[in-house]
N, C-alpha and C positions, 0 to 999 in steps of 0.2 A: 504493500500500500504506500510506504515512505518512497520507495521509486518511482510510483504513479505520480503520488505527486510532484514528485519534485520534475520529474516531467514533463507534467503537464506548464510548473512554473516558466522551468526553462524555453515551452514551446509558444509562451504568450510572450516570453523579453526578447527572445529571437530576432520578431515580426513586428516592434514595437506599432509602427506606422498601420499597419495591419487590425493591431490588435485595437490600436485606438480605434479606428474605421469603425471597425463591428462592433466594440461596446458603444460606436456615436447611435449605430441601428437597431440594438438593442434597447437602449434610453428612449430612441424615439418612438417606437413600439410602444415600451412600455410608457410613457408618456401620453400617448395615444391611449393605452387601455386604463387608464388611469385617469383621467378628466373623464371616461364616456363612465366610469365607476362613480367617479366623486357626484357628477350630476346627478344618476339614475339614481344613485343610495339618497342624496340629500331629497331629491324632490320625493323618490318612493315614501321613505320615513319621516319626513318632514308634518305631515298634520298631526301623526297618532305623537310624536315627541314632544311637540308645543303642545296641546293638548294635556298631556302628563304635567309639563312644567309649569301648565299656567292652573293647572286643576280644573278644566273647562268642565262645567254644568251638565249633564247631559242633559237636561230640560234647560230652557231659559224661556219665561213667561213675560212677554208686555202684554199691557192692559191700560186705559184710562187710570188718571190718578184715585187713588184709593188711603184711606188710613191705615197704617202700619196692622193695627189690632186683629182688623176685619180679613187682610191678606195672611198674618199668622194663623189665624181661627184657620182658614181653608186650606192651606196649604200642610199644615202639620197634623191634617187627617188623609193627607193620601198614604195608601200605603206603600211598603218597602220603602221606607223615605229613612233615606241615610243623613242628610244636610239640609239646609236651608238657610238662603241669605235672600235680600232684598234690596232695592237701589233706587234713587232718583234718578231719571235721567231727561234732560232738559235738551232738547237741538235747537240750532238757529242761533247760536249765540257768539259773540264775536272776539273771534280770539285771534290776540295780536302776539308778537316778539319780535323786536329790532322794525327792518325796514317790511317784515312778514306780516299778514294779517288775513283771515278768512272770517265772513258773516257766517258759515255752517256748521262751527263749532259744536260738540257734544259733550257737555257737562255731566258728567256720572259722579252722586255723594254716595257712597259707600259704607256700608257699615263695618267698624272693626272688630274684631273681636274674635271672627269665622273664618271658614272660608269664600275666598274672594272673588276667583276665576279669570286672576290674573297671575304672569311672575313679572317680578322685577329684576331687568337684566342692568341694571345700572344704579349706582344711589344705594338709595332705602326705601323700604316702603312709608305709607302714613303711618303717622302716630297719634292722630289726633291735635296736634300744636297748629294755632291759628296759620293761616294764610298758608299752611304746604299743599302741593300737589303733585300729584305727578303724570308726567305726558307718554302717548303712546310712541314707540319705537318708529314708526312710520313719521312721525310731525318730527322727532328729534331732529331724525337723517337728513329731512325734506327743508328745517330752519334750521341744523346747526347747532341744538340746542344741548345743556350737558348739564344735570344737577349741579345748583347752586347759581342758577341763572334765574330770571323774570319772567314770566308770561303773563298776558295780560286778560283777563277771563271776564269777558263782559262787566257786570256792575261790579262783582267781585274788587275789580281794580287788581295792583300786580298780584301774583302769589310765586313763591320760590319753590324751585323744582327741587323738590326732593330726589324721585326717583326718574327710570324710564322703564314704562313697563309693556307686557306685548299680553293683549287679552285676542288670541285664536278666535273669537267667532264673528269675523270679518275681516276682509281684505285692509291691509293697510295705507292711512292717507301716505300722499294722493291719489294713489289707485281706488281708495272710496272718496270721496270729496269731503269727508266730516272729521275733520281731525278730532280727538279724544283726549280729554282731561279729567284728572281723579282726584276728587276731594275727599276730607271726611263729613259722613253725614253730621256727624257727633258735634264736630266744630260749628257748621251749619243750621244744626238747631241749637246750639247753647250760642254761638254770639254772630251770628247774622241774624235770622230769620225771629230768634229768640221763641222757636216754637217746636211742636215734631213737626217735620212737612210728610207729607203725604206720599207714598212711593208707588210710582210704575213699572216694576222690572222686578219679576221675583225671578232667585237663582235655584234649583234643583237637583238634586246629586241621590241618585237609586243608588241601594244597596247593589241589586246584580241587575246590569242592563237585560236578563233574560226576562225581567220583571218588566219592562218599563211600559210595552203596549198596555197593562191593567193600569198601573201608575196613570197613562197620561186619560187611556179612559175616566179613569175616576176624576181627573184635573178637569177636564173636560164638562164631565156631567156636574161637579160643587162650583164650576167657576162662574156660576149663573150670575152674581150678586157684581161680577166685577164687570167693567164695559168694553168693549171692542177687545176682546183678548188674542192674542194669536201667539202660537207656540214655534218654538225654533228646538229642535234637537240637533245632537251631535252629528248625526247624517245628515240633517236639514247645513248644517253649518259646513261640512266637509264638501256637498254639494256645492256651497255658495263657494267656496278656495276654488275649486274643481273646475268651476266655471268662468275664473278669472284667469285659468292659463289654460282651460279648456284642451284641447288635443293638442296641443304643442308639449303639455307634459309628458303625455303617452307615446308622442313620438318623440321626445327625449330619450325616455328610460329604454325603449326600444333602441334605440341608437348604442346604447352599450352592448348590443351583442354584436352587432353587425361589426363596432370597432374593434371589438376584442377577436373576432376572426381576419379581420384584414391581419392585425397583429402576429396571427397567428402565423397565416401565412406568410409577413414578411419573414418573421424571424427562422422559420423552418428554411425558405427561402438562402436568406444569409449565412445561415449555418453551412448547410450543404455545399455552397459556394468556399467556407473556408475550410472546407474538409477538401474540395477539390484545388485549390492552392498547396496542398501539402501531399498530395500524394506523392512527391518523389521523397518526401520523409518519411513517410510511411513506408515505402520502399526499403531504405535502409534499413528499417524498424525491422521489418520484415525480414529482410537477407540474413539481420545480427539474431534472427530467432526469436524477435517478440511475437508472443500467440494474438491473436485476432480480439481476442477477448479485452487482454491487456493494452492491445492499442485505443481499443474501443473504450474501455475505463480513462485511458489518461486523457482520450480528447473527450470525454462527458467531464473531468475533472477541471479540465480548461474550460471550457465554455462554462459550465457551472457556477467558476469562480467567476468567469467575466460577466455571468447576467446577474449574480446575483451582487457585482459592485456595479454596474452600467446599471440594471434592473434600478436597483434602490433608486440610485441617482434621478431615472426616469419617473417613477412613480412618483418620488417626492416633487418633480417639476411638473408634471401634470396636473398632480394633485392640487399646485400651487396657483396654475394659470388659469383652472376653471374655477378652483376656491373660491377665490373672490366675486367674478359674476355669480354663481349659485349661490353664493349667502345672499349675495341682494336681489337675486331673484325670491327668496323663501321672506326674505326681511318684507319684500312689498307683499308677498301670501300673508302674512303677519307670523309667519312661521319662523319655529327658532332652525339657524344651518346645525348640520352632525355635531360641528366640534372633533374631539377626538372619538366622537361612537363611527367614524368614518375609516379610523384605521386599521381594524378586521378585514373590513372587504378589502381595504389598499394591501394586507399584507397578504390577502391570500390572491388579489391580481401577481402582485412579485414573483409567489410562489407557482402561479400558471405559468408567467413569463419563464423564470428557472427552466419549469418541467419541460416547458415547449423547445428551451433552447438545448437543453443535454439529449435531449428524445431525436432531436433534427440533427445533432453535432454524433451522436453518437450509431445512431443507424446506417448512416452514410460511411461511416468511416468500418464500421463492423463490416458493409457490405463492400467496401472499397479492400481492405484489408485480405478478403479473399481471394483476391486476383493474382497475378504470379509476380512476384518480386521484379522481375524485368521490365513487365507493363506500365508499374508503378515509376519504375527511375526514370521514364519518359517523359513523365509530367501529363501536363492536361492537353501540352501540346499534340498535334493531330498527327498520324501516318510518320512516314521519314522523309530525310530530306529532301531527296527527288520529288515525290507527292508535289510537298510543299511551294517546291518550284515551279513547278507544271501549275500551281494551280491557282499562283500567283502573276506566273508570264500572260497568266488569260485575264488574269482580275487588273491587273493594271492596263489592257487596253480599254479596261470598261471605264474608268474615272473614279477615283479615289471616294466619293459617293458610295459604291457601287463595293468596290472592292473592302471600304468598316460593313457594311451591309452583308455581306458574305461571311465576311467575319465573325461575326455576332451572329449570323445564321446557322454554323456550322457547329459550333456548342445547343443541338437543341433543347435539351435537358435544361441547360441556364436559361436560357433564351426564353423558355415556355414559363420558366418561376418567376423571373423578371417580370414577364408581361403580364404576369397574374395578380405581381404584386400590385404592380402601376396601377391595373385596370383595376384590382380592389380596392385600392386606395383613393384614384382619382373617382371613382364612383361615390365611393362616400364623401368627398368635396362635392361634389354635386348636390350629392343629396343634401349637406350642411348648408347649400345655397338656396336648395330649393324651397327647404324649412324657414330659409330667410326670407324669401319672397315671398312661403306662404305666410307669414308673419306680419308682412308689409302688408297683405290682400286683407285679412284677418281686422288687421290696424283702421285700413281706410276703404276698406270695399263693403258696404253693407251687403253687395248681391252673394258675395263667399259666402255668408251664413242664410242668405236665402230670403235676405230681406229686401223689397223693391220699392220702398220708400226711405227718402232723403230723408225728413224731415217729422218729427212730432212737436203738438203743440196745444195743450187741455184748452178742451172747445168742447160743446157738448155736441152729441151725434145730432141735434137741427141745425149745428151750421156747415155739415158735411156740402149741401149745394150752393153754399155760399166762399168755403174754400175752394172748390171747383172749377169754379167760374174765375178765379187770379191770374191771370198771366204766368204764364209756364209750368201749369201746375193740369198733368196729366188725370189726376183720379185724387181721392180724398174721403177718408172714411174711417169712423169710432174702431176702435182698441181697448177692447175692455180684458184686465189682468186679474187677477187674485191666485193666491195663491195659498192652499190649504195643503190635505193630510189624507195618505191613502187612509179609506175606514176602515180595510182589515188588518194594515201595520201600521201606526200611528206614527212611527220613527221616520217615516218615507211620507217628503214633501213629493206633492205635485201644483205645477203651476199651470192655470188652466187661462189659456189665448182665446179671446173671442174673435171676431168679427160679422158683421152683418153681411151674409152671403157668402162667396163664396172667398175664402180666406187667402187664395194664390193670387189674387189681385196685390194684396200685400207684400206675405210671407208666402214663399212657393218652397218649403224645406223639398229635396228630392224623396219619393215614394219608394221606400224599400219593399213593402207586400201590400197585398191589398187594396183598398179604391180610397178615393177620396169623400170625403163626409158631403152627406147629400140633405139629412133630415138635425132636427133639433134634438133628438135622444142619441147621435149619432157622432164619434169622437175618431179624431186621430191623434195617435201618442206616439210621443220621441222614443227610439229605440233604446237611449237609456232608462226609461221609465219601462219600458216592456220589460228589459234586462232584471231591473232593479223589484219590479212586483211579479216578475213572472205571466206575467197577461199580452195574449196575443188576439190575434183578430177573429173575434165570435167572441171576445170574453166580455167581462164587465169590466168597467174602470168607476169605482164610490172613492168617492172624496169628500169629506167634512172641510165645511167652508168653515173662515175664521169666526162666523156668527154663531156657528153650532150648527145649522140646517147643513143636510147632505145630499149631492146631486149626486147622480148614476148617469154611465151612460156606457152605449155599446160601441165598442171596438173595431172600426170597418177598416185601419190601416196602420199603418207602422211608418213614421218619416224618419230621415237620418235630420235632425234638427242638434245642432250647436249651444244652443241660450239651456243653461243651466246644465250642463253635462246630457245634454236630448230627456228630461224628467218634466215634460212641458206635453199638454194635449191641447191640440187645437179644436174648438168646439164653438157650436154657436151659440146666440148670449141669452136666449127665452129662459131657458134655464139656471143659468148664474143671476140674471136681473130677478127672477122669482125667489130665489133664499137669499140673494143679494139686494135690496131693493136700492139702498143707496151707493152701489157700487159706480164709481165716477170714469168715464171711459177717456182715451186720447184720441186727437184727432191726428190721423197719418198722412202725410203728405208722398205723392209720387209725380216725379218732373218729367217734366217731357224731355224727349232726346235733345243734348245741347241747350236745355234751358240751363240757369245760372241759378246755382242755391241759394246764393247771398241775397240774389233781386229778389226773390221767392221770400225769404227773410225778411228782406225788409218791409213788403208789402202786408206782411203777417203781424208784425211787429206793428205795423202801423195803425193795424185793425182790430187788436187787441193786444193777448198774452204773446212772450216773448215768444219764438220756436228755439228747439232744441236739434242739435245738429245728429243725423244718426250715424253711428260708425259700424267698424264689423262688429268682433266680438264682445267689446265693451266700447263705451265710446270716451271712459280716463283712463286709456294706458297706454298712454306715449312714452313717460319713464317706465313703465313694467316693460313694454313690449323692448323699448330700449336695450334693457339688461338682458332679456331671450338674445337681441341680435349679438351682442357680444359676446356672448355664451358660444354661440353658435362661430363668430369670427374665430374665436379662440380656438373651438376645436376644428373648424378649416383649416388654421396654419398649423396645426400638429399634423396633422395628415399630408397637407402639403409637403412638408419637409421630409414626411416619408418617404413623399413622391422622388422627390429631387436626391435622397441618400439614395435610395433602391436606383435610381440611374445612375449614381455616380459612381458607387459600389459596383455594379456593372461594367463601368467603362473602364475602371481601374483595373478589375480582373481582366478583362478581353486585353486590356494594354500589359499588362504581366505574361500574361500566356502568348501574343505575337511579337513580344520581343524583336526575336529575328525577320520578322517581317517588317517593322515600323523601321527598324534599322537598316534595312537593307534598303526602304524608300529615302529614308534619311543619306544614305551613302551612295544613291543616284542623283541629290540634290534636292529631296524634297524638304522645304522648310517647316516652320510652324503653323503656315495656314493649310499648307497639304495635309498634316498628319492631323489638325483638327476636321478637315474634309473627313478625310477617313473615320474618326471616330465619330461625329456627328452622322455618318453612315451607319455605325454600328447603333446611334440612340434614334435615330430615324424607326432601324428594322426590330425595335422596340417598343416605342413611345408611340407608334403611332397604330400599332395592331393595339394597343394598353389602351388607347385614345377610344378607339370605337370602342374595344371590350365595355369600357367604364361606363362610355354613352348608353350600351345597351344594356348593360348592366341594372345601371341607375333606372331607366325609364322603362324595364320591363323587368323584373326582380326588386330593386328595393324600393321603388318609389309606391306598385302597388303592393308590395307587404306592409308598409307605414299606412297608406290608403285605407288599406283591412283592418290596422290595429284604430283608425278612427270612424272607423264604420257607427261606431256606435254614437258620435256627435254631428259628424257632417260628412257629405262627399265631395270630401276635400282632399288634393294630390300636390306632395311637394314638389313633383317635378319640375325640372326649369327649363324655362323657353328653348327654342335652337339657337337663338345667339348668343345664350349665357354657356352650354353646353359648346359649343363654339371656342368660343373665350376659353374657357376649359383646358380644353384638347389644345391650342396654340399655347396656352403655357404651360403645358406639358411639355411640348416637342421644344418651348424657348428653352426652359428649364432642362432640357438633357441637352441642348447646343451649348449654351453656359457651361455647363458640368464637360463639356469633350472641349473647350477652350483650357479648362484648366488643365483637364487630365494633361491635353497633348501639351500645354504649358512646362510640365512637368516630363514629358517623356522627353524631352527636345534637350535638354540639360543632360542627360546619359549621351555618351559618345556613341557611337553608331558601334564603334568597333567592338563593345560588351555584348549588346546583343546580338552580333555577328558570330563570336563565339561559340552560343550556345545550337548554332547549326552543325 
């Protein structure tokens, strides 16, 4: 074993240049598999963690204000009741700091004493001492703000930041427009209000969630005496995260497999390339009596060592480049990032990287090591001399283009891993682009989610013919929303879409089974709500509205709908406005081809209430969607650089193994731009079979595998245009012209008469 290793030592200091090369490809691998880890683990993990940390409610109840007494009385007779807490909570209120300020401020007074349903990741929490409070993590990042600073909370006047804290059941400002401040109630009835005030918001913590359909029943049936109630649970809550990054999550986490096989294949790739570098030392190995076995151990022992110092190196730089965008992607979910729960998966990425690279280093050479000692002292180099010459007198009347292209073509074993690697690699740059763009659709295309109005603007359904009639204003018509509780699992929100006829005028979600709703008992439901209740077409869909009254309806279709993870039926409104009576509707706007949203805008504005602009997926997430695109940058250039190692690694070996060929152009005159000719031939007959692969790759393999994994929100494709695929593929081919400048930079520095020699 002390022989193995030592060398295996010896056979890494040898080849220093070498060796650095393959641990660069190594790293970058692992680098690669290591960002597509860090994101999939933080955003996978990422609700049920905050959730833990902040000890989220699994009920949380708003209602009309009520007296503390009347809400204890009710609430501490449901059963399995584990906790209970209660809160004021005040919106519209105007909260300033420095040159910041927002009028939709959310005042939350808090009781101390229990539990709270927040944590504090910064400061301290309240203690009750006049004028503290403390801000949600999302306003801190958004103003800069740090305990022991001012904010200024409507009539309150300043109050000092105690802490910063992160309460999981809503997206974070400004991804919700309400930034969040915590006071104590206690302070607020003994020397503001000088009174108890009255609370809206009870908090709710079951004993075992297997309970909690009886629990919210019974909340349901005693909350008679309270007004306008409406319930949120922990799935109601996770839904609302879910829908703020909606399928860009899902095709996130899905992207970690696909990069951990590109990986795979490079490094297997790489490996095998440094096993065939060494076959004439294996040779010797061989003639001196080393067994097959023993060779095979010392080159798993070298590589071994070298993935698992390159590996580390990799992973921890991965780990480092998407780190950052992933927290503040989770930071805007209002979710806490891994921290150190992130470094399991990182060390058993390592330990995949290792296995991949000893299992690729060591089978090649096992299989190499069989051949006859003679074969091996040859090298990689091809036939004997004569061959060589023959078949080079032919390749130099073709053009030094022509004759790296041959070159490169005649190793086809490398040639074929090469291009496999390129084409896996530069596919998933595609795809990281595609994601980008769908990102951009998502941002500013309302029609990506299936919506075909610009514009809403509260108006009641009688002035639907008098929107109509505006100037560039194609169609116009009520939008009635609510959003209640399946009646057979009370934990599963459904959000029930109206409109008056037929609903594709508006919202046209694509039709995955079934027809479209034709009568008033008559529903269609987003495939995530089918998924989530188990209900398909012929079924029932009952939902308890937030008044208490329950509508039913039947099930004629299945849409792929986007708005709230597809947990949304579109239905007509006889029904909601009858247990609904004072349910208040929107008025939707759709433009005509080439009209101008703003003039539409303004003539709205002029007429009454403001209008509201529509977007895709949400219409605040210019900084969320922000941090997706750079997320997404980051892991394009890790792959990129894949690209560009796995060519240059290539052109390095082809230029080791034709030695005597490069030198013998060299010693009929050919300079530096000739022998770059030549190699940019060998990354030509490369880079550009990689090119299509990746195209097709991409746009018929992973673009609809991601398509399938968001089947369940929308029919939506990352694919990217032809001129971005284009773009693509030319810096590809620049990037190995680059990469055969340098090599042949480097070959040109050897005297001709070295690699003459070895003819």
């Amino acid at each position: 074993m002390k022989a193995h290793l030592e060398g295996a030592w010896r056979s890494l200091r040898a080849t220093p240049r070498r060796t650095v090369l393959a641990g660069i490809g190594i790293a970058l691998a692992a680098a690669m598999a290591a960002a597509a880890v860090t994101v999939g683990y933080g955003l996978r993990t990422g609700f049920d963690r905050s959730a833990r940390a902040a000890d989220l409610p699994d009920v949380l109840v708003r209602f009309n204000s009520e007296s503390q007494s009347t809400v204890d009385r009710i609430v501490s007779r449901l059963p399995d009741l584990a906790a209970r807490a209660s809160r004021v909570d005040v919106a519209n209120v105007d909260v300033a700091a420095g040159f910041d300020k927002s009028d939709r401020g959310t005042l939350q007074a808090v009781e101390l004493g229990g539990r709270r349903g927040y944590a504090v990741v910064a400061g301290h929490d309240l203690t009750g001492r006049p004028r503290e409070a403390l801000v949600e993590r999302g306003l801190a990042n958004a103003w800069h703000l740090r305990p022991g600073q001012d904010v200024y909370v409507g009539t309150l006047g300043p109050l000092r930041i105690a802490g910063i804290a992160v309460a999981p059941d809503n997206v974070a400002f400004p991804l919700a427009s309400s930034p969040h401040v915590y006071v104590s109630k206690r302070w607020l009835d003994r020397d503001v209000v000088r009174t108890t005030l009255d609370v809206n918001q009870a908090l709710i913590w079951a004993r075992s969630t297997r309970n909690l359909d009886v629990l919210l029943q019974q909340a349901r049936a005693t909350s008679a005496p309270l007004g306008d109630v409406r319930f949120i649970t922990r799935a109601g809550v996770r839904v609302l995260l879910d829908g703020a990054a909606g399928v860009i999550i899902a095709l996130l986490v899905a992207f970690s497999a696909i990069a951990l096989g590109a990986a795979a294949v490079m490094l297997a790739a790489g490996a095998r390339a440094e096993v065939q570098r060494r076959l004439p030392a294996i040779g010797v190995q061989r003639a001196l009596g080393a067994s097959r076995a023993g060779i095979a151990g010392e080159r798993a022992m070298a590589a071994g060592g070298l993935a698992l110092a390159a590996g580390a190196a990799g992973v921890a730089a991965g780990a480092f480049v998407a780190g950052g965008p992933s927290d503040r992607l989770l930071e805007a979910l209002n979710e806490q990032p891994p921290g150190w729960a992130v470094a399991p998966p990182l060390v058993a990425t390592l330990l995949a990287v290792v296995v991949v690279v000893i299992a690729a280093a060591a089978w090649p050479a096992w299989h190499a090591a069989g051949r006859r000692p003679v074969e091996l002292l040859r090298g990689p180099e091809l036939g004997g001399a004569r061959g060589r010459w023959f078949r080079f007198s032919r390749l130099a009347r073709a053009g030094a283009v022509v004759v790296g292209a041959r070159l490169a073509a005649t190793r086809r074993v490398r040639a074929a891993s090469t291009i496999a690697v390129l084409g896996v690699s530069a596919a998933v740059v595609l795809l990281m682009l595609g994601l980008a763009a769908l990102v951009q659709r998502l941002r500013d295309d309302p029609g990506s989610v299936g919506k075909r109005y610009a514009l809403t603007v509260p108006l009641p359904a009688s002035a639907a013919q008098r929107v109509r009639a505006l100037p560039g204003v194609a169609d116009a018509g009520p939008r009635w929303v609510v959003t209640g509780a399946d009646s057979f699992a009370l934990g599963e929100p459904v959000k029930l879409i109206a409109f008056s006829g037929d609903h594709t005028r508006f919202e046209d979600p694509p039709l995955s089974t079934g027809r479209r709703l034709r009568a008033d008992d008559e529903a269609e439901i987003g495939q995530g709500l089918s998924q989530a209740l188990g209900v398909g077409v012929g079924g029932t869909l009952a939902t308890q509205l937030p008044s208490g009254a329950e509508v039913r309806f039947r099930v004629v279709g299945i849409v792929r709908a986007l708005d709230d993870s597809g947990r949304v039926a579109y239905v007509r409104p006889a029904r909601l406005l009858a247990a609904e009576p004072g349910l208040q509707p929107q008025m939707v706007v759709r433009l005509r081809p080439g009209a101008s949203r703003d003039a539409v805008r303004r003539e709205l504005s002029a007429r009454g209430p403001a209008p509201s602009t529509v977007g895709g997926a949400t219409t605040r997430n210019g900084s969320f969607l922000g941090v997706l695109a750079a997320l997404l940058r980051a892991v394009a250039a890790l792959d990129a650089l894949v690209c560009v190692y796995a060519l240059a690694q290539a052109l390095t070996l082809t230029a080791a193994e034709r030695r005597p060929t490069l030198a013998l152009l060299r010693a009929t005159g050919a300079g530096t731009p000739t022998i770059a000719l030549v190699l940019a031939g060998a990354t030509l007959a490369m880079s550009v079979p990689a090119a299509l692969i990746a195209i097709a790759l991409e746009r018929f393999a992973l673009a609809p595998l991601v398509a399938h994994l968001a089947v369940g929100y929308a029919d939506l494709s990352p694919a990217p245009d032809p001129a971005l695929s284009a773009l693509v593929a030319a810096g590809l081919v620049v990037a190995g012209c680059l990469a055969a400048a340098v090599v042949a930079r480097s070959v040109v520095r050897e005297p001709p008469v070295t690699g003459l020699r070895e003819e």
